[in-house]
C-alpha positions as CSV (number, residue, x, y, z in Angstrom):
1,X,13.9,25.1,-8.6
2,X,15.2,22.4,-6.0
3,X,12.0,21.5,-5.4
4,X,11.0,21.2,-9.1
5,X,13.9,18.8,-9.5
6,X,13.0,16.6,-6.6
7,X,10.1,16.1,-7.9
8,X,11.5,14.9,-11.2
9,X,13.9,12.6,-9.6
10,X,11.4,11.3,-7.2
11,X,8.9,10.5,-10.7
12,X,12.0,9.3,-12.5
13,X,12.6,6.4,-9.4
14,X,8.8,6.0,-9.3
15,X,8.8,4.9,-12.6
16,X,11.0,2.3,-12.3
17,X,8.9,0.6,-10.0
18,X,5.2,0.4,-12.1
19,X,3.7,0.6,-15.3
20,X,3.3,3.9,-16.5
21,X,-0.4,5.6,-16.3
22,X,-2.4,6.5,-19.6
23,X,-2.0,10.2,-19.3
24,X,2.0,9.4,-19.2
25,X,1.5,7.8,-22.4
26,X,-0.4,10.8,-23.6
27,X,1.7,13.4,-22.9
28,X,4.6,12.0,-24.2
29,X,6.9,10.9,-21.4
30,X,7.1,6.9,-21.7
31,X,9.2,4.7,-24.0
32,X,8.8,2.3,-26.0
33,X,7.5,0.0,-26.1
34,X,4.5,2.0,-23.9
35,X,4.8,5.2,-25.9
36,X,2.1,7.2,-27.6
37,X,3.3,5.8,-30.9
38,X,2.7,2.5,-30.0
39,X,-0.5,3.0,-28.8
40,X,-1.5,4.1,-32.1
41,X,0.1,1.3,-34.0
42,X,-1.9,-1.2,-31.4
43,X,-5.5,0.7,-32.1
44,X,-5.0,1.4,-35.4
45,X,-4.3,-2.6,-35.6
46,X,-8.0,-2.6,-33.9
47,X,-9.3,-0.3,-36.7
48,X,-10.1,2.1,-33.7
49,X,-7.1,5.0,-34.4
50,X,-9.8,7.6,-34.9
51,X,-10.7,8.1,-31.6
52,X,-7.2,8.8,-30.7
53,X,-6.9,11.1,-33.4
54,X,-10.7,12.7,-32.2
55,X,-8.8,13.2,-28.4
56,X,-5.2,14.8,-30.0
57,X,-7.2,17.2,-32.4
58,X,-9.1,18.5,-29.9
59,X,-6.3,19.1,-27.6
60,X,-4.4,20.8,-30.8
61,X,-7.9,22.7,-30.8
62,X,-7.6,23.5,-27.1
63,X,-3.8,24.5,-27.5
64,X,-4.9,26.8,-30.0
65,X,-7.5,28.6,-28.2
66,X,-5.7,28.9,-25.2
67,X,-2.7,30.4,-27.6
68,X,-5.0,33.0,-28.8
69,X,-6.1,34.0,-25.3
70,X,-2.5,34.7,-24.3
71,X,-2.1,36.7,-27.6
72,X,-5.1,39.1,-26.7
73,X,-4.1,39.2,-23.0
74,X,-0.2,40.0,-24.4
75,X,-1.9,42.7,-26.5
76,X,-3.1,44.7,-23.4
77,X,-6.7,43.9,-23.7
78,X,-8.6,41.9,-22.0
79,X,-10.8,38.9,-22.5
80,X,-14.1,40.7,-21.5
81,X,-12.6,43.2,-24.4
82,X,-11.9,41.3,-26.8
83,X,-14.6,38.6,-27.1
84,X,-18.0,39.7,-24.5
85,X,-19.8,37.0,-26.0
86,X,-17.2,34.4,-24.7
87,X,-16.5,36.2,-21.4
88,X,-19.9,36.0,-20.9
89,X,-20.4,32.4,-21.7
90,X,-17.8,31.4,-19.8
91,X,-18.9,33.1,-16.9
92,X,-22.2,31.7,-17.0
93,X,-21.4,28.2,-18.0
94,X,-17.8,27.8,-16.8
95,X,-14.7,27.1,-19.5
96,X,-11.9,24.9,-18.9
97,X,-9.7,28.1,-19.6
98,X,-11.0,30.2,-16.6
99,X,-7.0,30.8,-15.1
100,X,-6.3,31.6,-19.0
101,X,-8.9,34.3,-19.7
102,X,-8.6,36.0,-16.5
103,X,-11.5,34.1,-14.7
104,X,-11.8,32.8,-10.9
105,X,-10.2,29.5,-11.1
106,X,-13.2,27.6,-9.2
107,X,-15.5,29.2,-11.3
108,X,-13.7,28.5,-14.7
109,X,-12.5,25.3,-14.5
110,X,-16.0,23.4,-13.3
111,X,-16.6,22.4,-16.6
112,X,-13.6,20.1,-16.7
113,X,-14.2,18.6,-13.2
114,X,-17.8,17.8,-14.5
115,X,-17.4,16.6,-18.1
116,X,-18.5,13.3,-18.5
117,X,-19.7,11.4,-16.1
118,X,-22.4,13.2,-15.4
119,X,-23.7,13.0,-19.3
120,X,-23.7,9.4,-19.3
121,X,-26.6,7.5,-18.9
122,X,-26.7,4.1,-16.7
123,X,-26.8,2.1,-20.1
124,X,-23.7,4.1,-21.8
125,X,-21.8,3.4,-19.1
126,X,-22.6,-0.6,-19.3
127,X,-21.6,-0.2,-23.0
128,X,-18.7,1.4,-22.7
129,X,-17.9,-1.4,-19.5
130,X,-19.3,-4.4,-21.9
131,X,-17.3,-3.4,-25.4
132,X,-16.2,-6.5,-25.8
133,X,-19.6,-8.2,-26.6
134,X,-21.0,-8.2,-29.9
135,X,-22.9,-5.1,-30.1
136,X,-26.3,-3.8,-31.3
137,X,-26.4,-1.4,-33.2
138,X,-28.5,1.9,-33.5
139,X,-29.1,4.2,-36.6
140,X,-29.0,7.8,-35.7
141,X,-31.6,10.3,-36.7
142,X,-31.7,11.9,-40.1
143,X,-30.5,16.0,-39.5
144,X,-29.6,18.5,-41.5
145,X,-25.8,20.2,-41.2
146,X,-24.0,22.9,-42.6
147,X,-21.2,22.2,-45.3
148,X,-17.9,24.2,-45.2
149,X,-18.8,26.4,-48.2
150,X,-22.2,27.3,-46.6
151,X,-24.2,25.0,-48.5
152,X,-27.3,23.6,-46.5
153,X,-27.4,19.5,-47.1
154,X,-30.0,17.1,-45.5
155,X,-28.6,14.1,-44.2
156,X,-29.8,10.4,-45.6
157,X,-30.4,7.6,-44.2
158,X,-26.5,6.6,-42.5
159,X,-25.0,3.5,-41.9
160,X,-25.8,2.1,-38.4
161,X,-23.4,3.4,-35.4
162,X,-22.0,1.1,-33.0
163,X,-23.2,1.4,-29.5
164,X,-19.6,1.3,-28.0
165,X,-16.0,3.5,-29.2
166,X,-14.1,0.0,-29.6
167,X,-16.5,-2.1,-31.6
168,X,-15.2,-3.6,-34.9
169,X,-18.7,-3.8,-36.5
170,X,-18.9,-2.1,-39.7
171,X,-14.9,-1.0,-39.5
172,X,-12.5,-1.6,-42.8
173,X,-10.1,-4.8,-41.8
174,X,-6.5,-3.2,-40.9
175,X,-5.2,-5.1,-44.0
176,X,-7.3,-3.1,-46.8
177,X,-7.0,0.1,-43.9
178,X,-6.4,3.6,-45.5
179,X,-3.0,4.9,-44.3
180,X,-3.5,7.2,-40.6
181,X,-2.9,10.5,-41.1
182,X,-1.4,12.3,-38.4
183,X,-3.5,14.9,-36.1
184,X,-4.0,18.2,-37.6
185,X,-1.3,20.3,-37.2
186,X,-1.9,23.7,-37.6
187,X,1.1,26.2,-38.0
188,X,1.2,29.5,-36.7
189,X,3.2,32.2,-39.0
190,X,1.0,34.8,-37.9
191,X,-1.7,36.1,-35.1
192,X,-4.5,33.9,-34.0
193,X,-7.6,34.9,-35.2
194,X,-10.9,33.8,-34.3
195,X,-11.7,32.8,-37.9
196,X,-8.7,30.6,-36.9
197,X,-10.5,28.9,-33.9
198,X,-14.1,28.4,-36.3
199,X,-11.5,26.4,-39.3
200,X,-10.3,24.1,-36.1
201,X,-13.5,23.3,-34.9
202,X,-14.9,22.8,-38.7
203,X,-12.2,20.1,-39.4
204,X,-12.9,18.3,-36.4
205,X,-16.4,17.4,-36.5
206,X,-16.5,17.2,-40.0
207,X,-13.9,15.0,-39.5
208,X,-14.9,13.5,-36.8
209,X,-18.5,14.1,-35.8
210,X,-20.6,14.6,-38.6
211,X,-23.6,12.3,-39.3
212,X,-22.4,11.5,-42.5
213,X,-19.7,10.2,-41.3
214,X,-17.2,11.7,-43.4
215,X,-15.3,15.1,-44.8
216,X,-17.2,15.8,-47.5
217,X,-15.1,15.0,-50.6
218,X,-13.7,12.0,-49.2
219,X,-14.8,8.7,-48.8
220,X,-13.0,7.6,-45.9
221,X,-14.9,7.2,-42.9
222,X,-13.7,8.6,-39.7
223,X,-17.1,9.3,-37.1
224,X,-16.4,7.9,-33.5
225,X,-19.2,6.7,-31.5
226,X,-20.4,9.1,-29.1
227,X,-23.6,8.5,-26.4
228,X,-26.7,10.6,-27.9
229,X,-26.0,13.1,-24.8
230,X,-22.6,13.9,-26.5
231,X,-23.4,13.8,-30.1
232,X,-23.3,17.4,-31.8
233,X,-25.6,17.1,-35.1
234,X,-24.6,20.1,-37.0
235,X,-21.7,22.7,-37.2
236,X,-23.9,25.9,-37.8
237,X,-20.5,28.1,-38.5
238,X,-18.5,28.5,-41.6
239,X,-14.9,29.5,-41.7
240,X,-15.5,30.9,-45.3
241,X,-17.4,34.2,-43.8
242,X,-16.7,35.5,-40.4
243,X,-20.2,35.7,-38.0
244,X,-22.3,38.6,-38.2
245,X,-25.4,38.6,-36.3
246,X,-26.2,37.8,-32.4
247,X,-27.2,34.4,-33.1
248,X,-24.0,33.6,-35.3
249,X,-21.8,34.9,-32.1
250,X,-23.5,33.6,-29.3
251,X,-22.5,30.1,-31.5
252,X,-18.4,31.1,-32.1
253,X,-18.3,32.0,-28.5
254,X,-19.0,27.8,-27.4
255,X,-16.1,27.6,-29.9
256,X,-13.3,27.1,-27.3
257,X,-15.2,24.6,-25.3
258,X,-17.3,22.8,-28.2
259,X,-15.5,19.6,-27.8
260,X,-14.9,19.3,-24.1
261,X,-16.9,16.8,-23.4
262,X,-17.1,14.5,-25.6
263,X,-12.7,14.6,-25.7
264,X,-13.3,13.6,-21.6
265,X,-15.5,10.8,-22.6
266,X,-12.9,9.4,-25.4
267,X,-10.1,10.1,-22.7
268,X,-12.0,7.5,-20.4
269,X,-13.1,5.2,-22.6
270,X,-9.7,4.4,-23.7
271,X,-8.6,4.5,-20.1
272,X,-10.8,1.7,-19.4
273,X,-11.1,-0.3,-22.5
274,X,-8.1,0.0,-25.0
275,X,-4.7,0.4,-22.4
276,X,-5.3,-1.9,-19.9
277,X,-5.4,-4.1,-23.3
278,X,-2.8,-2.4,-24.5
279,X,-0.6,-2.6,-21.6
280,X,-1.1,-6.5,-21.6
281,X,0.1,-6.5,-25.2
282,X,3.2,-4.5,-24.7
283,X,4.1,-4.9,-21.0
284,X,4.2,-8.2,-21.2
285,X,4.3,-9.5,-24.4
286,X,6.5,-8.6,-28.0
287,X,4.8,-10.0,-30.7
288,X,1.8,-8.5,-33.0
289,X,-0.8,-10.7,-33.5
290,X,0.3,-11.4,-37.4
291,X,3.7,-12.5,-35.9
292,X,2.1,-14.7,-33.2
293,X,0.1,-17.0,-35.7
294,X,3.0,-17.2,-37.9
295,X,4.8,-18.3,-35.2
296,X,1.6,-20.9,-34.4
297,X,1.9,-22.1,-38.5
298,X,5.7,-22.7,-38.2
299,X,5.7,-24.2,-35.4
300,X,2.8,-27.0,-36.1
301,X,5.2,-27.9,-39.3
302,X,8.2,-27.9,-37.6
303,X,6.9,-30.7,-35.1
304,X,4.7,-32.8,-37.4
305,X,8.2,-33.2,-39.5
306,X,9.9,-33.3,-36.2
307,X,8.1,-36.6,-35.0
308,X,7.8,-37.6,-38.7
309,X,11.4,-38.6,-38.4
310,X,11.7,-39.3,-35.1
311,X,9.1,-42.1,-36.2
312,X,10.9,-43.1,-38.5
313,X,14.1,-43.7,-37.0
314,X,11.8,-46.1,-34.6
315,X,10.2,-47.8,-37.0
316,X,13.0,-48.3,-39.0
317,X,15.3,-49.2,-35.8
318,X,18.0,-47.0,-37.4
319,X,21.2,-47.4,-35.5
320,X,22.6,-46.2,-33.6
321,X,20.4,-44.6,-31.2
322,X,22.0,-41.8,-30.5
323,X,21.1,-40.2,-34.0
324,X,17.6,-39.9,-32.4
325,X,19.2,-37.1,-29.8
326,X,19.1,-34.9,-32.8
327,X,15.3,-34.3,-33.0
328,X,15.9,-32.3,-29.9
329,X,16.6,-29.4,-32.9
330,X,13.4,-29.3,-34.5
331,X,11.3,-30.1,-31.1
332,X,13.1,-27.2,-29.6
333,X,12.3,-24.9,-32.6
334,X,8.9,-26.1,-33.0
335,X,8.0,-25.7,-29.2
336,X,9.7,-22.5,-29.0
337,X,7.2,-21.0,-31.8
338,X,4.5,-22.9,-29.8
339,X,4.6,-21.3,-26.6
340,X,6.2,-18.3,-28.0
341,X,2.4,-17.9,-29.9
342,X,0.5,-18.9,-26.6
343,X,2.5,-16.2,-24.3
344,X,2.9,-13.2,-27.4
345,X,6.1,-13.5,-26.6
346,X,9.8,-14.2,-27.8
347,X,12.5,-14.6,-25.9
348,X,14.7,-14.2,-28.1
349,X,13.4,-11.3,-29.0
350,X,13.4,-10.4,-25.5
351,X,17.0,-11.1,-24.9
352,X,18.3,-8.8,-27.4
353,X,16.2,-5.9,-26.2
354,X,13.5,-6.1,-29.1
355,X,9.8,-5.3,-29.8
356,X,8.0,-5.9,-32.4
357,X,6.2,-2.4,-33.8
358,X,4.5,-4.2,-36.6
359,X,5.0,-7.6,-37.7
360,X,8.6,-8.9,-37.9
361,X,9.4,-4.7,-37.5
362,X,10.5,-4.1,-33.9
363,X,12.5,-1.3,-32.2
364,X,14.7,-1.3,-29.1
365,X,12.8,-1.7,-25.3
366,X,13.3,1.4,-23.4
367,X,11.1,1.6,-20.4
368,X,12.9,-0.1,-17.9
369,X,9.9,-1.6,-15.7
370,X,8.8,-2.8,-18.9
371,X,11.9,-4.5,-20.0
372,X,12.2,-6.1,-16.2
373,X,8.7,-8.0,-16.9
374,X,9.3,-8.8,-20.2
375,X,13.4,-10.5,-19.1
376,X,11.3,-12.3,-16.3
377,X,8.8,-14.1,-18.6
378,X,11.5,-14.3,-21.2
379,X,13.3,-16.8,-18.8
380,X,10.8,-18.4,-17.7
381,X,9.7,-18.8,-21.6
382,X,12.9,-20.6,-21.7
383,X,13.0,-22.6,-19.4
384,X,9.6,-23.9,-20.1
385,X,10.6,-24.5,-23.7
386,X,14.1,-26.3,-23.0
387,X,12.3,-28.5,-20.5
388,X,9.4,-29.5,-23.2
389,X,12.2,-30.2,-25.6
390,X,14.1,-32.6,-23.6
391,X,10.7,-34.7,-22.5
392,X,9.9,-35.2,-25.6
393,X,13.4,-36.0,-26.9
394,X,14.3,-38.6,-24.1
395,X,10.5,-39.8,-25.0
396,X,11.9,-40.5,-28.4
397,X,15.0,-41.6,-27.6
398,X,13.9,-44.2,-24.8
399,X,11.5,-45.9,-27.3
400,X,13.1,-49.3,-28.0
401,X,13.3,-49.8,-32.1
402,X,11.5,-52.0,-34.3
403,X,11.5,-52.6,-37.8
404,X,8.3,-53.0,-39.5
C-alpha cells in the first residue's frame, strides 16, 4: 500500500514537470485543458472524431469481453469449458486476454506486443508519417457483407477512401457536421452473454468498418481509413440468431480479438499525427481557430480607424498634441487581437485562468504544467503588445503637424 502511494505521489510531482503523454489523456487522468474531452472537441473540429470514437468502442468492446470472462471464471468454470472454440484460438493465435482466461501470460498477450507494426507496409507507414499532404485517394474493392437482420447485400461502387486517418478529403465541414454521439455504452443489468459480445462487434464495424461506409439506415458516414492489411470486408455473424455450425463458431470465437489491430493502429496514428498537434493547440495556445480569425478581422479594423484618426489629427494639426497620446487605446487593442491571432493566444484570457473549449466558450485551466507555459507566453504576449503600442504611438505623436 506504501508503495502504491509512492508511486502516486512520485507521478503526481512528475507531472508538474512535463506535458502529459497521450495514453494519460486516454485514460482519463489529465485536465483541462489536455483532457480527453478536449481532444475530441479539437478532432471533431478536424472532422476526424470517428477514429477516436473507433479506439473507445473497441476498448468498451474489450471491457466487455474481458467482463464476461471473469463472469464464467466467477461461475466455477473455466474458459476451456465454457467456450473450446476460443480457448483454442487463443492458444493457437495468442489473445490480448491470456492473464484473463487462464492462459500463460507470454503466450497470451503476443498479440498485443505485435499488433501493428508489423501489418504495415513501408508505404502506410509514409502515409500515415506524410498526412499532412494532399492525398490520393484509392477506391476499395466492391465485396459483399452481411446486414444485421441476415440479409445478404452486395456492395456498389463506394466513395473513394483517403489514403491516411487524418485527411479532410471528402469529410462534411465542422460547420454543417452532424452532432458526435458518444461511444457506445452498453449497460449491464444482467449476465454477459456471448450473443452480447456478437451485438458489440456488429455495431462497430458497421459503424465503423463497413465498405459502405455507414449503419445501414442512416446516412451519416462514419468509416475510418484503415491500411488494406487491416481492413475487415464483411461481418459474417448476426446478433439476431445465435451460431450454429462449426464454421459459424470458429468466427464468434475471433470475437474478443476482432478489432485488436486495427484499435493499435488508430492508437498510433493519433499518437503521431493528431496530439503532438493537439498539444501545440492547447499547451500553448487558448484560442480555437474561429476565435483566432475573429480576433485577426477585429483587429485589422481597429488599426485602419486607429491610424485613420491619428492621420487626421496630423493633417489637420489639431492642437494640442497631446490629444494624439490617446490613439495609444485603439493601437493597443488592435495589436493585441493581432498578435493575440498570430500566437492562438490571449493573455487575457490567460490571466484569468481561461480556455477556450469552442469559440468564445472556455472553461477554467487545470493542468498546472500547462498553465505555467501558457502564464509564460501570456507575459511575454504582453509585453510584446505594450511595446508595439507605444512605438507606434510616440511614431504618431512625434510627427510634427501640418494642415493641408
Amino acid at each position: 500500500m506504501d508503495d502504491e502511494q509512492r508511486r502516486q505521489d512520485d507521478w503526481a510531482k512528475d507531472r508538474k514537470h512535463r506535458l502529459p503523454t497521450f495514453q494519460e489523456v486516454l485514460s482519463r487522468r489529465t485536465r483541462p485543458p489536455v483532457d480527453l474531452f478536449m481532444f475530441y472537441l479539437f478532432l471533431q473540429r478536424e472532422g476526424a472524431e470517428d477514429i477516436l470514437d473507433f479506439w473507445l468502442d473497441v476498448q468498451q468492446h474489450e471491457n466487455l469481453c474481458r467482463a464476461y470472462f471473469k463472469d464464467v471464471r466467477k461461475s466455477g468454470r473455466t474458459i476451456r469449458e465454457d467456450w473450446p472454440e476460443y480457448w483454442d484460438f487463443a492458444r493457437r493465435r495468442g489473445s490480448i486476454y491470456g492473464t484473463v482466461v487462464g492462459l500463460n501470460p507470454q503466450t497470451g498477450t503476443k498479440r498485443s506486443t505485435a499488433s501493428t507494426g508489423e501489418m504495415l507496409s513501408e508505404q502506410d507507414r509514409h502515409n500515415l508519417a506524410t498526412s499532412d499532404e494532399k492525398a490520393a485517394r484509392s477506391p476499395s474493392p466492391r465485396v459483399t457483407s452481411v446486414s444485421p437482420g441476415g440479409n445478404t447485400a452486395v456492395g456498389t461502387a463506394e466513395p473513394p477512401r483517403s489514403t491516411t486517418p487524418f485527411s479532410l478529403s471528402g469529410r462534411t465541414p465542422t460547420l454543417f457536421k452532424r452532432a458526435s454521439r458518444a461511444p457506445t455504452i452498453i449497460p449491464r443489468s444482467q449476465a454477459i452473454t456471448r450473443q452480447d459480445l456478437i451485438a458489440s462487434a456488429e455495431r462497430i464495424y458497421y459503424r465503423y468498418l463497413s465498405p459502405a461506409g455507414n449503419t445501414p439506415g442512416s446516412t451519416e458516414n462514419h468509416e475510418i481509413y484503415l491500411p488494406p492489411a487491416l481492413r475487415i470486408h464483411s461481418f459474417p455473424l448476426s446478433s439476431s440468431h445465435e451460431p450454429k455450425s462449426q464454421s459459424e463458431m470458429a468466427l464468434m470465437a475471433q470475437i474478443p480479438d476482432m478489432f485488436h489491430a486495427q484499435k493499435e493502429y488508430c492508437y498510433r496514428a493519433m499518437e503521431q499525427d493528431a496530439f503532438p498537434r493537439f498539444l501545440r493547440a492547447k499547451a500553448f495556445g487558448n484560442l480555437t481557430p474561429v476565435s483566432a480569425l475573429v480576433r485577426l478581422i477585429a483587429g485589422l479594423v481597429i488599426l485602419w480607424v486607429g491610424l485613420a484618426v491619428g492621420f487626421s489629427l496630423i493633417f489637420l494639426d489639431i492642437q494640442p498634441k497631446s490629444k494624439r497620446f490617446f490613439l495609444f487605446l485603439p493601437y493597443t487593442i488592435a495589436i493585441l487581437f493581432l498578435i493575440s491571432h498570430q500566437y492562438e493566444l490571449d493573455p487575457v484570457l490567460v490571466f484569468l485562468g481561461q480556455s477556450e473549449s469552442t469559440p468564445f466558450r472556455t472553461l477554467r485551466i487545470r493542468e498546472p504544467y500547462v498553465k505555467k507555459l501558457l502564464l509564460g507566453r501570456a507575459i511575454w504576449v504582453s509585453v510584446l503588445v505594450a511595446a508595439c503600442s507605444v512605438a507606434l504611438t510616440m511614431i504618431f505623436w512625434a510627427v510634427p503637424g501640418h494642415r493641408l
